[in-house]
N, C-alpha and C positions, 0 to 999 in steps of 0.2 A: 110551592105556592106560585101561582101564575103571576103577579106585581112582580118577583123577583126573577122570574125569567124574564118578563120585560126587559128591566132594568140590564138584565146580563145579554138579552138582543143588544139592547141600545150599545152597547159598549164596540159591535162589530159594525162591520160595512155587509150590507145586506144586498144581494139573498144569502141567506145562509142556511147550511142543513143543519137539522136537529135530529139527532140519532136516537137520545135515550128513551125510551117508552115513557117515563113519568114524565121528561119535557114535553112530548109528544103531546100527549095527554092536557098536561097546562096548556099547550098551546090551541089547543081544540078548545078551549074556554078563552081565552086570547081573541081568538079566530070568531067564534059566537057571541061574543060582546062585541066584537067591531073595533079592538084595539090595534089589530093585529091583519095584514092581509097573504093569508100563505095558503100552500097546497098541501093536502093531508092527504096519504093514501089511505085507504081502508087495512083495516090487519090483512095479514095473509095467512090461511091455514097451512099449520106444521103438522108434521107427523106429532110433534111435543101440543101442542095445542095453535099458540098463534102467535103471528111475528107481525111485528109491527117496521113496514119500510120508512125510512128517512122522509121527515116533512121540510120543504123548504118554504122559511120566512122571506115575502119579496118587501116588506113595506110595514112599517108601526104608522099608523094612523092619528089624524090629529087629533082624534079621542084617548088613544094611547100615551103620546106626549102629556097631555094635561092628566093622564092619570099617574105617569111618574113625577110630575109637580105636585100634587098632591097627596100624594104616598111615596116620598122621598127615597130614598135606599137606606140613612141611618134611622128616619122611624121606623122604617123598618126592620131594621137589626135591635133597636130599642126593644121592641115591640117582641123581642123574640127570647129576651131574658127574661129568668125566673123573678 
């Protein structure tokens, strides 16, 4: 869920790379709301299909800030039980 990658930038000292394809991914929704100000490469064709290279986060935005005040980290764990 992109809020909770937020929240897990927030925890580092930035830039930072994001390696995993589904962070990648959240963070391209991150990136498109204006939370977030980073660099996204485009995938890159594999012989397997496609790879996706490392995005680097430079900056959480003062839109991003007020959306982790307002969607906390525990309502968010609340929010995630049955």
């Amino acid at each position: 869920m992109p809020i909770s990658l937020l929240h897990r930038l927030a925890e580092h000292d930035l830039p930072i790379a994001v390696n995993d394809g589904a962070d990648v991914d959240a963070l391209r929704v991150l990136s498109l709301a204006g939370h977030v100000r980073a660099t996204i490469p485009k995938p890159v064709r594999t012989i397997d299909g496609y790879g996706q290279p490392p995005a680097t986060v430079i900056a959480i935005t003062s839109l991003g800030r007020s959306m982790m005040k307002r969607f906390p980290r525990d309502l968010m764990a609340s929010s995630a039980r049955p």
